[in-house]
KESEKOL-977288 format. One record per residue (C-alpha): residue number from 1; chain; x, y, z. Coordinates in steps of 0.001 Angstrom, whole numbers, always signed. Layout:
BEGIN
+-----+-------+---------+---------+---------+
!   n ! chain !       X !       Y !       Z !
+-----+-------+---------+---------+---------+
! NUM !     A !       X !       Y !       Z !
...
+-----+-------+---------+---------+---------+
***
This chain:
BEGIN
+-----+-------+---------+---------+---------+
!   n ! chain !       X !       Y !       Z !
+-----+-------+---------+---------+---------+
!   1 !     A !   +1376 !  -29231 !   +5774 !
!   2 !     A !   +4750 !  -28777 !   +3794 !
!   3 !     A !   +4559 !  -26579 !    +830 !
!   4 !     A !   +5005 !  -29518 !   -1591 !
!   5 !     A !   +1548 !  -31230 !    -219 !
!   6 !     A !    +139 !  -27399 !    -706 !
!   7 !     A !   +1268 !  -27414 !   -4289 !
!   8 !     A !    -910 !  -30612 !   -4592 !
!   9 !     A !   -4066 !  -29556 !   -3185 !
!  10 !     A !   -7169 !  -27761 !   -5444 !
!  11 !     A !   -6458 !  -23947 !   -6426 !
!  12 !     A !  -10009 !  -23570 !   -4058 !
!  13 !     A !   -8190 !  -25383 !   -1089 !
!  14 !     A !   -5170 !  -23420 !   -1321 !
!  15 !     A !   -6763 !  -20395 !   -1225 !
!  16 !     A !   -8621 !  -21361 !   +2279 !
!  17 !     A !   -5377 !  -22754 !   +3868 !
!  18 !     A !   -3125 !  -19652 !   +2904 !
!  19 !     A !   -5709 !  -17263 !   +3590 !
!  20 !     A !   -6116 !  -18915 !   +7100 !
!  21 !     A !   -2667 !  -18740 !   +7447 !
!  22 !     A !    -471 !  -15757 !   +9505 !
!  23 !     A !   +1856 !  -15871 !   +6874 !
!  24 !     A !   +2638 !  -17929 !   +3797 !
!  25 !     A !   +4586 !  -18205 !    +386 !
!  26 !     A !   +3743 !  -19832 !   -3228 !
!  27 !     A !   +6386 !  -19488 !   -6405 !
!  28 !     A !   +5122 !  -17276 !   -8849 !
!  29 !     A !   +5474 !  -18900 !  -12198 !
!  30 !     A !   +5412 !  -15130 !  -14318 !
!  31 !     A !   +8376 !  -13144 !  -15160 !
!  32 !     A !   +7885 !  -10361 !  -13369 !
!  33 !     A !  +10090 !   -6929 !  -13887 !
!  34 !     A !   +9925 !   -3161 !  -12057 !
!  35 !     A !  +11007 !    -129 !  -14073 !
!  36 !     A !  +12418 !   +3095 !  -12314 !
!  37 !     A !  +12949 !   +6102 !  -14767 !
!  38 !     A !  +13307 !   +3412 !  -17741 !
!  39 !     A !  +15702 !   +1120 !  -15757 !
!  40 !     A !  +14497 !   -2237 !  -14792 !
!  41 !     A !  +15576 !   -2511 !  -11523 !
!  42 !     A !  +14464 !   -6339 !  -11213 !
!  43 !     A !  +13306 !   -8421 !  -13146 !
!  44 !     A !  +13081 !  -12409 !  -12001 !
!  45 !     A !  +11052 !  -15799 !  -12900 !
!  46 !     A !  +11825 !  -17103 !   -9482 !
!  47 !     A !   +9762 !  -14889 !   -7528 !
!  48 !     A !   +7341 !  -15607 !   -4322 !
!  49 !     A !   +3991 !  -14666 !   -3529 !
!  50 !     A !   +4128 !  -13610 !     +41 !
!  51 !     A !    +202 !  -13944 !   +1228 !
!  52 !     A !    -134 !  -12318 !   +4738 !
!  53 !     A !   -3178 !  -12210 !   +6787 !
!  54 !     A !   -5185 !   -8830 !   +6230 !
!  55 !     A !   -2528 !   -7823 !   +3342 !
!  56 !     A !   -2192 !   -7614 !    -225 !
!  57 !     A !    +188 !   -9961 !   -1928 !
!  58 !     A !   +3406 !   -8849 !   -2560 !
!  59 !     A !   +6185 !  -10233 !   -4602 !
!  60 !     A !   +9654 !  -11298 !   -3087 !
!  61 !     A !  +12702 !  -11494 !   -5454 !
!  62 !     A !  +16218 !  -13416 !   -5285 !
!  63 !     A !  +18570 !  -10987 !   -4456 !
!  64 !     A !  +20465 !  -12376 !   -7810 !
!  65 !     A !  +17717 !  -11217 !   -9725 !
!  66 !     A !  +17552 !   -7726 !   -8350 !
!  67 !     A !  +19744 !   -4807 !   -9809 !
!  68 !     A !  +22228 !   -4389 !   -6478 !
!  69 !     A !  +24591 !   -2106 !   -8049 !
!  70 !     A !  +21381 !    +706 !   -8215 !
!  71 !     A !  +20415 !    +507 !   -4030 !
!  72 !     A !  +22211 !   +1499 !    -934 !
!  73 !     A !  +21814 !    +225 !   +2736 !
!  74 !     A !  +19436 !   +2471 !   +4593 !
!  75 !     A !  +19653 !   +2946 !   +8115 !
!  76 !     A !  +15982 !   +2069 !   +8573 !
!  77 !     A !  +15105 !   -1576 !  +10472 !
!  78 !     A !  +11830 !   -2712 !  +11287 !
!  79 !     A !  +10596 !   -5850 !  +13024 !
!  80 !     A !   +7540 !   -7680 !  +12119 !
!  81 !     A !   +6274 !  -10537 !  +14843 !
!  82 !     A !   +5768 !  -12878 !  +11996 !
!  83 !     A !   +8438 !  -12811 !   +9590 !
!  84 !     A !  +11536 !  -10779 !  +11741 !
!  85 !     A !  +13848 !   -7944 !  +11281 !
!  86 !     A !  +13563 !   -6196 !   +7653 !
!  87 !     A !  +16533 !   -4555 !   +6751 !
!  88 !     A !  +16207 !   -1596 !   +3950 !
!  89 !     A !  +17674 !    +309 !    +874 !
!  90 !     A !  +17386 !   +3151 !    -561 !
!  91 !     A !  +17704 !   +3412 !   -4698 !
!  92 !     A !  +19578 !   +5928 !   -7018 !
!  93 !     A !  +18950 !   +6169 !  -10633 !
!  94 !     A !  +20337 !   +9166 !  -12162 !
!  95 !     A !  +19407 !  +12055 !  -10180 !
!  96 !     A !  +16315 !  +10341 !   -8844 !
!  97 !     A !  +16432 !   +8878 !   -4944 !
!  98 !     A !  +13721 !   +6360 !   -3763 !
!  99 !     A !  +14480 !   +5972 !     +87 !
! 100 !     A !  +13839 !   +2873 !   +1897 !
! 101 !     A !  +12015 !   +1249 !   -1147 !
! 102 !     A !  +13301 !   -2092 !    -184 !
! 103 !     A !  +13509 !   -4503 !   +2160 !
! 104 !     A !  +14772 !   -7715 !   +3091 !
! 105 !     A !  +14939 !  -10504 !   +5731 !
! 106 !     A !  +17866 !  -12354 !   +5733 !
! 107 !     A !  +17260 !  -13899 !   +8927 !
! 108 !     A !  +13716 !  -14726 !   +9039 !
! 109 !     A !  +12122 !  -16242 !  +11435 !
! 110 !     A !  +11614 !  -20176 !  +11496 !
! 111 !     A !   +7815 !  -20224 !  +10712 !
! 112 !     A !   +8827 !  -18446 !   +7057 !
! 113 !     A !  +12445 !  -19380 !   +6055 !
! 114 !     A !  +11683 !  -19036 !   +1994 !
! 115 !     A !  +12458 !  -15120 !   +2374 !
! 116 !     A !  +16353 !  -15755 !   +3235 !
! 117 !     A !  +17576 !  -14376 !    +647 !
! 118 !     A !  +14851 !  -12237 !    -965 !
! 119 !     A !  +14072 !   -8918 !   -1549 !
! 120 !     A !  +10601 !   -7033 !   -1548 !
! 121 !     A !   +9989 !   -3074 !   -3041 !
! 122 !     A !   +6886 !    -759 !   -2209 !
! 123 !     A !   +4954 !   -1033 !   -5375 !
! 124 !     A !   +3493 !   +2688 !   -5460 !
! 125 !     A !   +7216 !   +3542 !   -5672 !
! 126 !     A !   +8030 !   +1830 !   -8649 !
! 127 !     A !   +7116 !   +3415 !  -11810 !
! 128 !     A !   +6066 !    +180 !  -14259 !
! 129 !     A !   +5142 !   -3014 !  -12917 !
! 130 !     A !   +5024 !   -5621 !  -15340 !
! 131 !     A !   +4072 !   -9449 !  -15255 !
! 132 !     A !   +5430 !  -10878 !  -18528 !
! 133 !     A !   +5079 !   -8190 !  -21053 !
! 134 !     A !   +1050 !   -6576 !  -19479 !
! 135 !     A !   +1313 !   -3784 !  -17235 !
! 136 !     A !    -169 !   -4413 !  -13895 !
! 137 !     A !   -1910 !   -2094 !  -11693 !
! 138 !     A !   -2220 !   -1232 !   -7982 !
! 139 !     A !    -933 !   -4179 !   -6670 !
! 140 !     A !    +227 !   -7688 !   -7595 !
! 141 !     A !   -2558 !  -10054 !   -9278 !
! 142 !     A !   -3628 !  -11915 !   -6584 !
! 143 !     A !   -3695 !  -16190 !   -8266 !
! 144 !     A !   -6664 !  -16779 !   -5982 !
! 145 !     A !   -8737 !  -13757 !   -6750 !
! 146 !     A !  -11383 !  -14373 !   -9745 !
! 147 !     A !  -13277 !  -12187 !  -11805 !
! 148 !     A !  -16245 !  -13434 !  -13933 !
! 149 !     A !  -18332 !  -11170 !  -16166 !
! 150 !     A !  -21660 !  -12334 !  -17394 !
! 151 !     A !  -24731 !  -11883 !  -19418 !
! 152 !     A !  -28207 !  -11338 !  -17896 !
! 153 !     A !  -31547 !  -10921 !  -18404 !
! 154 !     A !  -32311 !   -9458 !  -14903 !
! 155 !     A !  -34317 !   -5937 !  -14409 !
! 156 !     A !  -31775 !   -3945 !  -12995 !
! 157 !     A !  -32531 !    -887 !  -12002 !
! 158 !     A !  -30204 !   +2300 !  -10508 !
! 159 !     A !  -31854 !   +5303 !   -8459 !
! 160 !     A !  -30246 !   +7974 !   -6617 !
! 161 !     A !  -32285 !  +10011 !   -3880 !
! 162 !     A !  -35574 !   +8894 !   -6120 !
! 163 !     A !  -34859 !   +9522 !   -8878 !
! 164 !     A !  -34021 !   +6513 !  -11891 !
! 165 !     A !  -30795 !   +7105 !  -13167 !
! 166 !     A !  -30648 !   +3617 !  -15156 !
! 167 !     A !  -32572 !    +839 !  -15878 !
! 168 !     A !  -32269 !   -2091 !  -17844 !
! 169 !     A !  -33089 !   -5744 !  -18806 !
! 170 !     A !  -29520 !   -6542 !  -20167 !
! 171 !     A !  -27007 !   -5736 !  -17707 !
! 172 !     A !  -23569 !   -7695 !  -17562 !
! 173 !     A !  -23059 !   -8670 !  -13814 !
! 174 !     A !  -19292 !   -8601 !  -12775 !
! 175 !     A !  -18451 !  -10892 !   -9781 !
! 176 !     A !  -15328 !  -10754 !   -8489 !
! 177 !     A !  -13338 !  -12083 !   -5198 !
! 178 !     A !  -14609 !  -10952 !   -2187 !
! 179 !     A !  -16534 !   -7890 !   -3164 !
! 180 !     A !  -20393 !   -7795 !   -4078 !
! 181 !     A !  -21784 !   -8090 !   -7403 !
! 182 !     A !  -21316 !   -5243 !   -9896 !
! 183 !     A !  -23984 !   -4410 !  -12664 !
! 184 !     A !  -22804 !   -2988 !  -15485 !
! 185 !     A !  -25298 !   -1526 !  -17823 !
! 186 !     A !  -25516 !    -282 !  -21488 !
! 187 !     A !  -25096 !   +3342 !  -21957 !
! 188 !     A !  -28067 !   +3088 !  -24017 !
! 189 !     A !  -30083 !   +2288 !  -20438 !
! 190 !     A !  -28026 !   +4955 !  -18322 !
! 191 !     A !  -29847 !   +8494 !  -18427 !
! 192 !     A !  -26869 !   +9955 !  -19248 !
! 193 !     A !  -28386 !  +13882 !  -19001 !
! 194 !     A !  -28039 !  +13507 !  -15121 !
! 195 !     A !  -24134 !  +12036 !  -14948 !
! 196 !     A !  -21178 !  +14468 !  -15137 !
! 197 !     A !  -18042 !  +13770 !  -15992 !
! 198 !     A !  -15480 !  +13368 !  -13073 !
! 199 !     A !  -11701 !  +14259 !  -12874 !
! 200 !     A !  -11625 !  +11284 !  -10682 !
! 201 !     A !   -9654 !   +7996 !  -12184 !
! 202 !     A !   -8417 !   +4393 !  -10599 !
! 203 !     A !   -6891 !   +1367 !  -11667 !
! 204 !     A !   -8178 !   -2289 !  -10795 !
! 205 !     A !   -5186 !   -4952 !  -11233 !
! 206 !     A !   -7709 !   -6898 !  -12418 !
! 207 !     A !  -10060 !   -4760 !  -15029 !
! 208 !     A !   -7677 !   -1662 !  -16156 !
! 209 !     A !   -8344 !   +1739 !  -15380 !
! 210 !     A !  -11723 !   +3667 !  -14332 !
! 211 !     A !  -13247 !   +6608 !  -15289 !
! 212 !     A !  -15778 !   +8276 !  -13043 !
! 213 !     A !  -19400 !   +9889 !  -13020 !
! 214 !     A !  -20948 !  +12491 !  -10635 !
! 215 !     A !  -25338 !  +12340 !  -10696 !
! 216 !     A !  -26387 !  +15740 !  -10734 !
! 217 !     A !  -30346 !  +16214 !   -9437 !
! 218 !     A !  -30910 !  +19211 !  -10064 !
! 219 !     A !  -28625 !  +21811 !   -7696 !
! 220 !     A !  -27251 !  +18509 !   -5637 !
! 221 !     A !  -23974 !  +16961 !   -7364 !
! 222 !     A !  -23473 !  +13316 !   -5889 !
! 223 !     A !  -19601 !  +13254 !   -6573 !
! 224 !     A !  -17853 !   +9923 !   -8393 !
! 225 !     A !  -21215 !   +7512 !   -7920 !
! 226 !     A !  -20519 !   +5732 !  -11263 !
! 227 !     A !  -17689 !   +4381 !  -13437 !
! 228 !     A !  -16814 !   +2804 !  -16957 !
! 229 !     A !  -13699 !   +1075 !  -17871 !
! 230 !     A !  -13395 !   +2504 !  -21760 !
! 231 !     A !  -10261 !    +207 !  -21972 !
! 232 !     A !  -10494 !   -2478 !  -19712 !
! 233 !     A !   -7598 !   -5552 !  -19365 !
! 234 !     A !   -8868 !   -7694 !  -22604 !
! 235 !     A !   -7686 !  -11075 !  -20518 !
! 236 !     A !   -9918 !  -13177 !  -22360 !
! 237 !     A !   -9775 !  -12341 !  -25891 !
! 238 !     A !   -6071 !  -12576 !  -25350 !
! 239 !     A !   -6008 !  -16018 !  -25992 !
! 240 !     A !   -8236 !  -16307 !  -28998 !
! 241 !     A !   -7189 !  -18467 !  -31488 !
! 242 !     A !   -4500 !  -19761 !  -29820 !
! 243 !     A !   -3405 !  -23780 !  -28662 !
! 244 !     A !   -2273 !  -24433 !  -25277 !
! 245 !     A !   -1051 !  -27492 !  -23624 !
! 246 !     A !   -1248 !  -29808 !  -20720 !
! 247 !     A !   +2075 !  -28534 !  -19123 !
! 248 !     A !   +2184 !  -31747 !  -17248 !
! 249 !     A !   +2113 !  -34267 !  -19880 !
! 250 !     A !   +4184 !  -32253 !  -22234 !
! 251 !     A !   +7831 !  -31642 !  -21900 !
! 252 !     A !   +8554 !  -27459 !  -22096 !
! 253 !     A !  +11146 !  -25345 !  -22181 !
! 254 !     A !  +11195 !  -21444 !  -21711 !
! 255 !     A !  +14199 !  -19166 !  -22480 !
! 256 !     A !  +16254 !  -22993 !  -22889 !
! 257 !     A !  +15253 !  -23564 !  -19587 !
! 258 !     A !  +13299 !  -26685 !  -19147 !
! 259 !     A !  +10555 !  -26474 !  -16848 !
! 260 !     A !   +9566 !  -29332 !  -14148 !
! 261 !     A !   +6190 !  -30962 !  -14700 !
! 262 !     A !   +3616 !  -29411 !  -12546 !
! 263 !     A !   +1647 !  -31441 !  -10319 !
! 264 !     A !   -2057 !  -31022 !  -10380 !
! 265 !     A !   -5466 !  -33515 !  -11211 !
! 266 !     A !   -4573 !  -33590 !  -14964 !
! 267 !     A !    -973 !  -35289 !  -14327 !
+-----+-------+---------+---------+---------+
***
C-alpha cells in the first residue's frame, strides 16, 4: 500500500494498518515548534509522524526547518534494524549543553526512505513543546488516539480496603485510546475527610496536568490512589462559536501558502 492510497483510507483503517506496521510515517499538518532556554530551536509545518511498533510517536523535522547553526555533530551512532544508522548532535544555547539530543538518518533504510533528510530531538530534553500556539505535554498527540468524556447516570461506587471512599449516581466516564474507562466523580460524592493531598503531579498530552490524592484509613496512607485535573486541556470549548470549513471543497491558504485539497469521503 503506497502512502497516497493510506492517505485515502478511513482515520479507523489507518490506525489498524500503521499500528500493524514495523514502522511507518504520516505528514503532520500542525506547526509544530521546540523551545530551549527561550530559543526555538525548530519550528516546521512539514513535519512527520514517525509511528513505530511498541513506541510513542515522535515528530521528524526537515533539516531546513531546524535551527543548524545551534547543534554540533556528536560522536554517538546507533543502528536501529528498521530504520538504519542514526547519526547525532549535541546543542549549545548560551551556556546550556544538551548532548546527543538529536538524531538523524540520512541513509535510511529502503522500507522507510521519508526520513532522508529529517531530524528527530528527545522530547523530555526540550523545554516547550508546542503544536500551533497550545503547549503539549509528555509526548506528541498521537492523531489516532481519542478521548471522549461523558455524562452518566450509572452507580459508581469507589472503596479502598472496605471502606467507601466515593459514591455516586452522576459520574462523567472518560474513555480514552487503549486504556480502561475512567470515572470521574463530583467532589460533592468523594468523602473527601479520608484523601490527602499529594506532592505527586503528571501531565497527560491529552487532558493537561494531574494533581494527586493519598486515602488515609486510619494509620494506613494508600499513596497517589486518586487524581483531578483542576485545569484540564479545554479542547472542546475551544472552538465555540466559531465556523469551519470543508477544506476540500474550499480553496485555503495559510501564511500565503496555498494548501492542496485533502482527500477524504467529503471530497
Amino acid at each position: 500500500m503506497t502512502q497516497l492510497e493510506n492517505l485515502r483510507l478511513s482515520a479507523a483503517d489507518r490506525s489498524a494498518v500503521w499500528r500493524r506496521a514495523d514502522v511507518g510515517v504520516l505528514p503532520c499538518p500542525r506547526r509544530i515548534r521546540a523551545v530551549v532556554e527561550g530559543e526555538t530551536v525548530v519550528d516546521s509545518t512539514r513535519a512527520l509522524y514517525m509511528f513505530e511498533r511498541d513506541h510513542l510517536p515522535v515528530y521528524y523535522f526537515p533539516v531546513d526547518d531546524v535551527r543548524t547553526e545551534l547543534f554540533e555533530p556528536s560522536d554517538r551512532h546507533t543502528t536501529c534494524p528498521r530504520k538504519g544508522e542514526a547519526a547525532y548532535w549535541t546543542l549549545r544555547v548560551g551556556e546550556r549543553v544538551v548532548e546527543d539530543v538529536m538524531w538523524g538518518y540520512d541513509e535510511p533504510l529502503d522500507s522507510i526512505p521519508e526520513i532522508a533528510g529529517h531530524r528527530a530531538f528527545y522530547w523530555g530534553r526540550m523545554d516547550h513543546w508546542y503544536e500551533e500556539d497550545d503547549e503539549v505535554y509528555v509526548h506528541p498527540r498521537d492523531p489516532f488516539n481519542r478521548v471522549d468524556v461523558l455524562s452518566s447516570s450509572r452507580h459508581v461506587r469507589i472503596e479502598v480496603e472496605g471502606t467507601t471512599v466515593a459514591e455516586s449516581t452522576r459520574p462523567w466516564l472518560l474513555f480514552e485510546t487503549g486504556l480502561p474507562t475512567r470515572y470521574y466523580l463530583p467532589k460533592a460524592d468523594v468523602h473527601l475527610e479520608l484523601l490527602r493531598p499529594s506532592d505527586k503531579l503528571t501531565a497527560c498530552p491529552y487532558k493537561g496536568r494531574a494533581s494527586y490524592y493519598s486515602v488515609v484509613l486510619g494509620d494506613r496512607v494508600v499513596p497517589d490512589l486518586a487524581w483531578t485535573y483542576t485545569f484540564p486541556i479545554p479542547e472542546q470549548p475551544k472552538i465555540a462559536g466559531l465556523i469551519a470549513f470543508f477544506d476540500e471543497r474550499v480553496d485555503v491558504w495559510v501564511d500565503g501558502v496555498h494548501q492542496e485539497r485533502p482527500v477524504s469521503a467529503w471530497s
